[in-house]
LUMROKOL-260804 format. One line per field, with one value per residue (C-alpha): residue number from 1; residue in one letter; chain; x, y, z. Coordinates in pm, 1 decimal, decimal comma. Each point is the difference from the previous one (the first is absolute). Layout:
N
num = NUM	...
residu = a	...
chaine = A	...
x = X	...
y = Y	...
z = Z	...
***
This chain:
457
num = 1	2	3	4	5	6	7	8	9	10	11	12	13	14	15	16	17	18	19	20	21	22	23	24	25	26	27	28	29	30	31	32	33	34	35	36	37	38	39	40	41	42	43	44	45	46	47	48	49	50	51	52	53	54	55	56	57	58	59	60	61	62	63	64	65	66	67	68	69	70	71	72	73	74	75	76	77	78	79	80	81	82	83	84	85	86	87	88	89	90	91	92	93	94	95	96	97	98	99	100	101	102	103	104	105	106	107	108	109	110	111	112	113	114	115	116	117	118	119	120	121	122	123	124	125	126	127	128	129	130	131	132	133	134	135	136	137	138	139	140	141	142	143	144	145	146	147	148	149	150	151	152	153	154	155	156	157	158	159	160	161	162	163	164	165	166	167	168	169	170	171	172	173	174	175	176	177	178	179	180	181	182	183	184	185	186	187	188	189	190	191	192	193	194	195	196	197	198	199	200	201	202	203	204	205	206	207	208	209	210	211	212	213	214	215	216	217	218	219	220	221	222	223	224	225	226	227	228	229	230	231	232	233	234	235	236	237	238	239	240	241	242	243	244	245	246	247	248	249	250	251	252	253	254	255	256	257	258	259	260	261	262	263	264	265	266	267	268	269	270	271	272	273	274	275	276	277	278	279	280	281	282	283	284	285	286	287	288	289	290	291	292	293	294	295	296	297	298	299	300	301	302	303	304	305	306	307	308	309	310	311	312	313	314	315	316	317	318	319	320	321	322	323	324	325	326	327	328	329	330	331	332	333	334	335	336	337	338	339	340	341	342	343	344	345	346	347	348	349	350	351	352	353	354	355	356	357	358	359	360	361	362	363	364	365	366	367	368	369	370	371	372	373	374	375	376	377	378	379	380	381	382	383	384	385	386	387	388	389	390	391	392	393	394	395	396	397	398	399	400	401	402	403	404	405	406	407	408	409	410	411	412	413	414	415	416	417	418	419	420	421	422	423	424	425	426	427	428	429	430	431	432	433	434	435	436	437	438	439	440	441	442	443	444	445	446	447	448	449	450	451	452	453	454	455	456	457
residu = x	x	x	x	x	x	x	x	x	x	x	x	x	x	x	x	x	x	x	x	x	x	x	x	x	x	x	x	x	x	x	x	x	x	x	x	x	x	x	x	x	x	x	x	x	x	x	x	x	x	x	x	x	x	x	x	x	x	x	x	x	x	x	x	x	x	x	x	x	x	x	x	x	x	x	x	x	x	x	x	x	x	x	x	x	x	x	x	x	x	x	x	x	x	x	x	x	x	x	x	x	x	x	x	x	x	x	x	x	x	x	x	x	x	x	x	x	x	x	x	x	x	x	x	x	x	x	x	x	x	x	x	x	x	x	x	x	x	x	x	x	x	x	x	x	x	x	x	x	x	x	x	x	x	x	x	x	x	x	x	x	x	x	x	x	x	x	x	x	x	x	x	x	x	x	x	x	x	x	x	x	x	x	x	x	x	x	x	x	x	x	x	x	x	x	x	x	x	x	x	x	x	x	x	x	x	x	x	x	x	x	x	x	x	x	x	x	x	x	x	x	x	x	x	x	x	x	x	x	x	x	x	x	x	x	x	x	x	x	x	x	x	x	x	x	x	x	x	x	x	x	x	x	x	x	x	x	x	x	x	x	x	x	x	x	x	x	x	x	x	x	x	x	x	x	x	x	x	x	x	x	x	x	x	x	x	x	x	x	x	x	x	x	x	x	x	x	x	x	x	x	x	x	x	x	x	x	x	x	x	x	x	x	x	x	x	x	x	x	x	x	x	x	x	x	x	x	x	x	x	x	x	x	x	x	x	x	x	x	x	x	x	x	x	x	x	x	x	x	x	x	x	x	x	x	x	x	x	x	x	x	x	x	x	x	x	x	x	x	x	x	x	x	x	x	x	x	x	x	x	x	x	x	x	x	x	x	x	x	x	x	x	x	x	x	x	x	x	x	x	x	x	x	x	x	x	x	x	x	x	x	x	x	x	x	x	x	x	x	x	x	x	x	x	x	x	x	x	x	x	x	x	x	x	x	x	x	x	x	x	x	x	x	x	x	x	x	x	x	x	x	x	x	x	x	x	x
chaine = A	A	A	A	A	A	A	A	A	A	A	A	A	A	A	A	A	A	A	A	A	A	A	A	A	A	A	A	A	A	A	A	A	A	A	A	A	A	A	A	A	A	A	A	A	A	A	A	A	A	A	A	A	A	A	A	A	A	A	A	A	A	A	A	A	A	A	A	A	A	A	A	A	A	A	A	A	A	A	A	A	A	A	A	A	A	A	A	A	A	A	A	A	A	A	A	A	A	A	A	A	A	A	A	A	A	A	A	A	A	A	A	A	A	A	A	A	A	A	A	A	A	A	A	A	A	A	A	A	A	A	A	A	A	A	A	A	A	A	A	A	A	A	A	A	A	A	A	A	A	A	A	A	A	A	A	A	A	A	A	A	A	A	A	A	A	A	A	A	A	A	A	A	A	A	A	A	A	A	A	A	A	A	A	A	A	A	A	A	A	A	A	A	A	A	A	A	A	A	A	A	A	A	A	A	A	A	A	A	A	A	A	A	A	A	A	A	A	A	A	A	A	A	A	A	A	A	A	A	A	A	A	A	A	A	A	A	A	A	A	A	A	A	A	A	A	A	A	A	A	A	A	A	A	A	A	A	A	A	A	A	A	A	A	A	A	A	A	A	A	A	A	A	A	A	A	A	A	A	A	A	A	A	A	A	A	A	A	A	A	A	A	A	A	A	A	A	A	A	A	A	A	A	A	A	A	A	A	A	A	A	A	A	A	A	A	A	A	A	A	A	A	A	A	A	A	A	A	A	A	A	A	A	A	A	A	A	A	A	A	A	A	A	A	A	A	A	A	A	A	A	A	A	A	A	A	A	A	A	A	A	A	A	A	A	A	A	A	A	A	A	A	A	A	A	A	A	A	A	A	A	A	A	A	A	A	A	A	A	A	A	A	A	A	A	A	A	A	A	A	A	A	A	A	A	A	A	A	A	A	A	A	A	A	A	A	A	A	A	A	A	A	A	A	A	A	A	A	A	A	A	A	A	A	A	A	A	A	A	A	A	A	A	A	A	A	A	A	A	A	A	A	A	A	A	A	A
x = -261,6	287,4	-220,1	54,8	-109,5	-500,8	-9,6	-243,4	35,7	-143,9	2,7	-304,9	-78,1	146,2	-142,9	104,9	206,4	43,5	338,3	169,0	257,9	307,5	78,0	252,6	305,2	115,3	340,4	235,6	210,1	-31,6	81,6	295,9	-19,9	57,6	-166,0	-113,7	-189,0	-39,7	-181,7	-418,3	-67,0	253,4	-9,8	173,7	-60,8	7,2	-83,9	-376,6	-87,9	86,7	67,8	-125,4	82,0	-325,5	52,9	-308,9	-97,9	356,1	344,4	111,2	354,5	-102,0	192,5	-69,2	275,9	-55,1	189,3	-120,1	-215,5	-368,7	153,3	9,8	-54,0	16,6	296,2	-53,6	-330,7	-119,4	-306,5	-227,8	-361,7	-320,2	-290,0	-58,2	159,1	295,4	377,9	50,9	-39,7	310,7	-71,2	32,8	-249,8	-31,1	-239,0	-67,0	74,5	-181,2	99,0	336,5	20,4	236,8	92,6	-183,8	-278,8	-304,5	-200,7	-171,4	-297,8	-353,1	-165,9	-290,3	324,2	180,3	99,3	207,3	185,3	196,0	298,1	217,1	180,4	224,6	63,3	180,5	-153,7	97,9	-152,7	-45,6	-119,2	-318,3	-17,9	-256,5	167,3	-228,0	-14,7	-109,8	-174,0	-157,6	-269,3	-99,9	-246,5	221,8	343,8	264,2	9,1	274,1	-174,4	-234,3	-224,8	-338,1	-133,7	59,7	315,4	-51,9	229,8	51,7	126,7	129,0	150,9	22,3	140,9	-31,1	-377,8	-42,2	-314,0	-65,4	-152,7	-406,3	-225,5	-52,8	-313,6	58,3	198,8	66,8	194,3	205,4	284,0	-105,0	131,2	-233,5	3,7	-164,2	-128,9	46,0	-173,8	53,8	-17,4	308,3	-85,3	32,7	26,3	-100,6	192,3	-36,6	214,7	18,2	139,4	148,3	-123,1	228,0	268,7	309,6	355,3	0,8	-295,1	69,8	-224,2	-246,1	-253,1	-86,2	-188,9	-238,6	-9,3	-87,8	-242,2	-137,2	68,2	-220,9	-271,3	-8,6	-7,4	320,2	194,2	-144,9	63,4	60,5	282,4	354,5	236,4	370,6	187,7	71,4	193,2	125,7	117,8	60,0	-249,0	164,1	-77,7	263,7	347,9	12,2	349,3	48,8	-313,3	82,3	-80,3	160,4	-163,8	-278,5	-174,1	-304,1	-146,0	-292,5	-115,5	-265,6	-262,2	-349,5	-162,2	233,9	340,9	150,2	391,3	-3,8	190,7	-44,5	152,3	304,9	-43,2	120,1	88,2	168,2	75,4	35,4	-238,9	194,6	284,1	53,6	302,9	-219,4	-175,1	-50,0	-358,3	-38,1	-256,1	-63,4	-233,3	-260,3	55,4	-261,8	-45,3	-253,7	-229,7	121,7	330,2	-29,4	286,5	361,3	355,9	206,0	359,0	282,2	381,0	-157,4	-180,4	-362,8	-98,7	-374,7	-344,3	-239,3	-342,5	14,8	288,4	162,2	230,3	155,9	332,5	119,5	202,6	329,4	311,8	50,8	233,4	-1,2	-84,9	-234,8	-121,7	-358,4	-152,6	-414,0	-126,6	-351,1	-193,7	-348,5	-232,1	142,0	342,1	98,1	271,8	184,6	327,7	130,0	-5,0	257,8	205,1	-23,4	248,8	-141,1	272,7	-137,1	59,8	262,2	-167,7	-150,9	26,1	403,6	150,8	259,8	159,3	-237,4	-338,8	-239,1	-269,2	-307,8	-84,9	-347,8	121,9	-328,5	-352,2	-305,4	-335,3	25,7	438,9	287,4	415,3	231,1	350,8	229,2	308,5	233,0	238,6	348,8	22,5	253,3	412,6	70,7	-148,7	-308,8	13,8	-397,0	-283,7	-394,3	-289,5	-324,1	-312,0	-381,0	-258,9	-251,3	-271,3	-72,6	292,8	159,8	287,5	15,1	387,6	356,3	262,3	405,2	-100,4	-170,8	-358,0	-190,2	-269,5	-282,6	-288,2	50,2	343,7	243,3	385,1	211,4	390,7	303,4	45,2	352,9	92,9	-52,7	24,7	323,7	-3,9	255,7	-10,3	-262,0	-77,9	-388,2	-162,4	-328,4	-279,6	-335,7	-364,4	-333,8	-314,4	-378,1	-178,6	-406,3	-84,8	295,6	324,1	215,9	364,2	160,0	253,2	277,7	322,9	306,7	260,7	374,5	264,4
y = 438,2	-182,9	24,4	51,6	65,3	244,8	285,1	279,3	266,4	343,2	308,0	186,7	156,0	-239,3	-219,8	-327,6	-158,1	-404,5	-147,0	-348,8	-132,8	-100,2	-359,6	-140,6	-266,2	-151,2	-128,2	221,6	-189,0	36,7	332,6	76,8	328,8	315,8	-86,6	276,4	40,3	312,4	-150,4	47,0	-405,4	-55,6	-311,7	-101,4	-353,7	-19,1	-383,2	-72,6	369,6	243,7	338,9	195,3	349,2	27,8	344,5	-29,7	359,4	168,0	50,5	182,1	-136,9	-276,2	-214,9	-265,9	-100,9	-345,5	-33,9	-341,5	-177,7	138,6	390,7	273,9	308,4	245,9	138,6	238,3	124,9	352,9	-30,2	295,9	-112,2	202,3	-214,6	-296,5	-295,0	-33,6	-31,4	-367,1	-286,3	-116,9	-308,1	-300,0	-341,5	-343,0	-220,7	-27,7	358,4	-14,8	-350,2	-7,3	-139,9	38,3	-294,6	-150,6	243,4	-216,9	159,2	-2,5	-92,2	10,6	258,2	-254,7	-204,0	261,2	-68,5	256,2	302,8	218,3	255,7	240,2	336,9	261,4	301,5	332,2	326,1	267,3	324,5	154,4	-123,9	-143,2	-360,2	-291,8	-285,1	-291,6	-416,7	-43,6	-391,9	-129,3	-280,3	-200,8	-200,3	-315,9	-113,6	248,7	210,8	152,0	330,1	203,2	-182,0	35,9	-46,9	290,7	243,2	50,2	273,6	50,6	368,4	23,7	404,0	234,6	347,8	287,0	16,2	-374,5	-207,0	-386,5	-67,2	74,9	111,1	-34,0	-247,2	-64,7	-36,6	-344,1	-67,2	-325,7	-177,7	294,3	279,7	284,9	-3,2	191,1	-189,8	126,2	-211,6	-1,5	-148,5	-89,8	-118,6	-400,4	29,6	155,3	165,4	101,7	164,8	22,4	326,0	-12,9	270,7	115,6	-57,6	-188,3	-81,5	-361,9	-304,9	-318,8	-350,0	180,2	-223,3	16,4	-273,4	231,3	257,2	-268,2	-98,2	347,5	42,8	-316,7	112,8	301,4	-161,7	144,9	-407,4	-343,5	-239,9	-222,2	229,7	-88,1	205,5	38,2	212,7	288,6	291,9	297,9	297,0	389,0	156,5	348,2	283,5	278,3	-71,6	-339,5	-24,6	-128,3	-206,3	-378,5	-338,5	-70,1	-372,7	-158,2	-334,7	-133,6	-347,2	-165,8	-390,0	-180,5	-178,5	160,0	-283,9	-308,6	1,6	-133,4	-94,2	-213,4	92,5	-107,9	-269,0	100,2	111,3	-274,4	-20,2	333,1	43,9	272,9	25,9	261,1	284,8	315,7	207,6	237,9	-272,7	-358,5	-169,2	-274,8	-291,6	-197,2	-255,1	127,6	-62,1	-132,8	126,6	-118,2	329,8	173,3	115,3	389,5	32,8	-38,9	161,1	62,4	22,7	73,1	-84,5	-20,5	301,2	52,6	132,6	5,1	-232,8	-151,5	-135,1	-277,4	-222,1	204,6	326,0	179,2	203,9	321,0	268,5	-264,0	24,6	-213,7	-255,1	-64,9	-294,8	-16,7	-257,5	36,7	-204,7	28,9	4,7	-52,0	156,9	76,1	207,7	-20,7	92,4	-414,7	-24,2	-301,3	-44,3	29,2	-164,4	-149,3	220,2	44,1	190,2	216,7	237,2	284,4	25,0	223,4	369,7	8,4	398,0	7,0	100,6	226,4	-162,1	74,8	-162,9	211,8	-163,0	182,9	-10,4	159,0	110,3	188,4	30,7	170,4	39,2	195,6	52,5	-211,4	-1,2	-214,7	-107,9	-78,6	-168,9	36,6	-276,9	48,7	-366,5	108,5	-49,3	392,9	342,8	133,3	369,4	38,2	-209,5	36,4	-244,4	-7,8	-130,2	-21,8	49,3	-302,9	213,2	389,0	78,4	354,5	132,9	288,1	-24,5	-155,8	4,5	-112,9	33,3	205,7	-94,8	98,8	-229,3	-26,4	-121,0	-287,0	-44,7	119,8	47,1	36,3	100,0	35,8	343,0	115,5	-163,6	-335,1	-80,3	-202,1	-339,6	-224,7	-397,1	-171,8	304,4	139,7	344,3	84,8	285,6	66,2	107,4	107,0	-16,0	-46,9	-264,1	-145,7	-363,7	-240,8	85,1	-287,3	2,6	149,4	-226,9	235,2	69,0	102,5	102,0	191,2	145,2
z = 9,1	75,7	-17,8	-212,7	116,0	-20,6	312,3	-112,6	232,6	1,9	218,2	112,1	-339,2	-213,3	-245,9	55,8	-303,7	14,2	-103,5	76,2	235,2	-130,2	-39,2	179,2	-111,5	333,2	-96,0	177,1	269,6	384,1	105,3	236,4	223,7	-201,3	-334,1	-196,0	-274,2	-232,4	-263,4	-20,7	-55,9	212,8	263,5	357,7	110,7	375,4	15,5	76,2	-134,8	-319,5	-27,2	-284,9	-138,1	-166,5	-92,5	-317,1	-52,8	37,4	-198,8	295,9	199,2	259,8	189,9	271,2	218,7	203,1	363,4	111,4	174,2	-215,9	58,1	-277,8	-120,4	-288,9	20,3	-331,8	-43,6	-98,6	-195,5	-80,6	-77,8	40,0	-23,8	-208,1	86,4	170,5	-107,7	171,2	186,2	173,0	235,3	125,4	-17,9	42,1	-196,2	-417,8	-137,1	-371,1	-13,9	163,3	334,6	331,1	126,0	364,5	-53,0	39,4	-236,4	-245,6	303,5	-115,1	175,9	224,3	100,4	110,2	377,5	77,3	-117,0	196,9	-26,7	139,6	-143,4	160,4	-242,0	-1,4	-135,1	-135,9	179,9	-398,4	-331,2	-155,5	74,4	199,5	199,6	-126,6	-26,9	-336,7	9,2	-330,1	-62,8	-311,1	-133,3	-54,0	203,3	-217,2	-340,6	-207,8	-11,6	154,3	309,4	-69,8	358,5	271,1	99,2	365,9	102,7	365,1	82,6	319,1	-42,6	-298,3	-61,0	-248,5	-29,6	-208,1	-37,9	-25,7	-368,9	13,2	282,8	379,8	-9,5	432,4	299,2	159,2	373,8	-78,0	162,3	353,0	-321,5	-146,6	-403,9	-214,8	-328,5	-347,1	-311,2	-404,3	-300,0	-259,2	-343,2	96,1	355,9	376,0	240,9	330,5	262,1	336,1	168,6	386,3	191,5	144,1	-237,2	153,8	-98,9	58,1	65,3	233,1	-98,1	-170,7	-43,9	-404,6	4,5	190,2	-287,0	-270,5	192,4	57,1	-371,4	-59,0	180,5	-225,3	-329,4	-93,4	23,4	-166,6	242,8	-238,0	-186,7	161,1	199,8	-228,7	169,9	262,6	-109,5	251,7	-120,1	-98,9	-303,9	-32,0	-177,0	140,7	166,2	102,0	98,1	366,0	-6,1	135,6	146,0	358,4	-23,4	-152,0	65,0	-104,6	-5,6	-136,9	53,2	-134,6	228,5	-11,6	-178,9	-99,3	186,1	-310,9	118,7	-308,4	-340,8	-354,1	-170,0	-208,7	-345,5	-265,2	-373,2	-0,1	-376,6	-245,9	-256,6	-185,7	-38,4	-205,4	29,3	302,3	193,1	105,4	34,1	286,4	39,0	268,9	175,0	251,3	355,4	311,3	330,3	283,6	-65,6	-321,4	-209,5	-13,5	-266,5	-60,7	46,8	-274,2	58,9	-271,6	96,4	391,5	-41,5	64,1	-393,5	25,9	87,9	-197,2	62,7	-197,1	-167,9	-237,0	20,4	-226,6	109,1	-220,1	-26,3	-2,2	-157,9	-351,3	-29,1	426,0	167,2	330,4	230,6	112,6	321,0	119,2	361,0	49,5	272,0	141,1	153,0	358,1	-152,7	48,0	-259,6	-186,1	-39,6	-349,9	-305,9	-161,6	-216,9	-373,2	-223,9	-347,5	-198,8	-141,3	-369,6	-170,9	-69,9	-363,3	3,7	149,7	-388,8	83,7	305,2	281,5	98,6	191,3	298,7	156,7	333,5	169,3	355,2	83,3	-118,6	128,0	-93,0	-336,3	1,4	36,0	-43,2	-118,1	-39,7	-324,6	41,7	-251,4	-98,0	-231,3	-119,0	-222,8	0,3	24,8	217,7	-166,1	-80,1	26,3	4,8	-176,3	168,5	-168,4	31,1	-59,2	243,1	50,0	110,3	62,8	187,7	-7,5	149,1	261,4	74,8	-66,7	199,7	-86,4	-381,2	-267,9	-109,4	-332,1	-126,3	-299,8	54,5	223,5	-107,1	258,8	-34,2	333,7	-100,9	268,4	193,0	-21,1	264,8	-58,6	-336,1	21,1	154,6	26,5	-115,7	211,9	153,1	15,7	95,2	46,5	-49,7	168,6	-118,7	150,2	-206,7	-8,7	-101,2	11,3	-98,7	7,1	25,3	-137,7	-31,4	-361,7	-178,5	-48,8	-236,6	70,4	-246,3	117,1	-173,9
***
């Protein structure tokens, strides 16, 4: 990451530093032609795929403009890296993207069932900059997870420019699919990559066969054929310019059918209920559903939208608003990517915020997280009768958090006590009106969600 979203890049003489893809919220609405997108997290739904912004390891200006069809490009992009990782990751996928999943994907597919996987890209390429042209496809050990997969990250290069390196070392060469790659191996703190690099490089691929690769990949020791293919991401990592870089089309398609066949989906989830509510989040119970081989996991889905998976009968959703009633359905589904239709509905209400003195309530919101970092989001709500003038939101770390930047507010903390007041520009809101502020910091061990305060004058 999205996808969050964990791309640890280096050039020649650079030492490789490991970070974490942004996770991804797949809730915006079906793109028409001419979306764009300027924000880093940002998202375009274009039906059975997402785009994502992904810029992880950049403040710089981005922007992604959609024109239909699976066809984009950055359309503002200057970045200025030397080394190190790079500035971004804007692409597009299909499949479970740390634990959120496009719709008609197939996948999760467990890697010995796998019967076929195939895709095609067209790109356009800038003729400057410091960039690779690369499918980014990740593996875990079980169906889907909420953060980092702890199988394999196969990247596929098919070009590069500016001098750039896969992650690790060129262990080999391979001919697969009638194409010459070269093979570069390494090691990340809880899982493998490898990457395979077209020679030549090319501007677009037609059916490549990636079932091929994995195999190849398999053969190496670098996939567990038992792990599970989630998803199939193609995109741009950049470290200088950027801008001009785009997707003409993109397909890819992966079916189950190497072992089982399995057409067959679980039952549907039943005895939705909710086992509990604070003024942030909602916890959800239900009863476990059957399937003819095995139930991988299930889909959460908040108001209609996908919200997260779980493994076994019980989720927890945070980061909601207080006082604000949801409905929450489940969808079961398996390893062949059979899913259920879903559950009947049940309704929780969050209750009212116990820190909103003042006239405003404040929620918290992780939008990314990584392997040692993260940001997130605070909404802030006037619940009063009247404007505010300015607005204070405090809070106590759970864990060893710290704080490497704020943006739309002023930080100062003690300890792990942090206090985030309004900039000058948005310290008035009117009745039922909310703003918001943003934070990067580091973290090791857990990082659970603060309770915060809010007070406004």
């Amino acid at each position: 990451m999205s996808r969050t979203f964990s791309r640890p890049r280096v050039f020649a003489a650079a030492l490789a530093i490991a970070v974490g893809a942004a996770g991804i919220v797949i809730a915006a609405p079906t793109a028409q032609a001419a979306t764009t997108t300027c924000s880093g997290t940002g998202t375009i739904s274009t039906g059975d795929y997402l785009i994502q912004a992904n810029e992880w390891n950049s403040s710089s200006p981005q922007c992604i403009t959609y024109t239909g069809g699976t066809a984009w490009s950055l359309t503002t992009a200057n970045f200025n890296l030397n080394g190190g990782a790079p500035a971004t990751y804007p692409s597009i996928y299909k499949g479970c993207h740390w634990g959120m999943c496009t719709p008609n994907s197939g996948m999760p597919i467990q890697v010995s069932n796998l019967g076929s996987a195939t895709t095609s890209w067209s790109t356009s390429q800038p003729a400057s900059g410091a960039y690779d042209v690369a499918y980014d496809v990740w593996f875990n050990s079980t169906p889907t997870t909420t953060g980092q997969p702890d199988g394999t990250e196969v990247m596929i290069w098919i070009n590069s420019r500016g001098g750039v390196q896969p992650f690790g070392s060129q262990t080999g060469t391979s001919s697969v699919d009638g194409m010459n790659w070269s093979v570069w191996t390494g090691q990340q703190t809880s899982w493998k990559i490898i990457s395979y690099v077209l020679n030549p490089g090319a501007t677009s691929v037609s059916n490549l066969d990636l079932k091929a690769l994995f195999n190849d990949a398999v053969a190496r020791g670098s996939i567990n054929p038992s792990n599970y293919l989630i998803d199939v991401e193609a995109g741009f990592e950049v470290w200088r310019g950027g801008q001009g870089l785009g997707t003409n089309s993109f397909s890819v398609t992966a079916t189950a059918g190497g072992n089982s066949g399995d057409t067959t989906p679980p039952s549907v989830p039943a005895n939705l209920a909710t086992t509990g509510t604070t003024s942030s989040s909602v916890s959800l119970s239900w009863s476990p559903s059957t399937d003819n081989v095995g139930v991988a996991g299930y889909r959460v889905y908040r108001d209609g939208a996908q919200v997260g998976t779980a493994t076994g009968t019980t989720f927890t959703d945070t980061g909601l608003s207080a006082a604000t009633r949801h409905t929450y359905t489940v969808a079961a589904y398996d390893a062949a990517g059979n899913v259920s239709a879903r559950s009947a509905g049940v309704t929780a209400t969050t209750s009212p915020g116990s820190g909103g003195g003042g006239g405003c309530t404040a929620t918290y919101a992780v939008t990314n997280q990584w392997g040692n970092g993260f940001t997130a989001n605070v909404t802030v709500n006037n619940t009063g009768t009247t404007a505010t003038t300015g607005w204070k939101v405090s809070w106590a770390w759970n864990g060893n958090q710290q704080v490497t930047n704020v943006w739309n507010g002023t930080e100062s903390h003690s300890g792990q006590g942090e206090t985030v007041t309004n900039a000058g520009f948005n310290g008035a809101i009117p009745p039922g009106g909310n703003t918001s502020f943003g934070l990067q910091a580091n973290y090791s061990g857990s990082n659970a969600s603060p309770a915060l305060s809010c007070t406004a004058s």
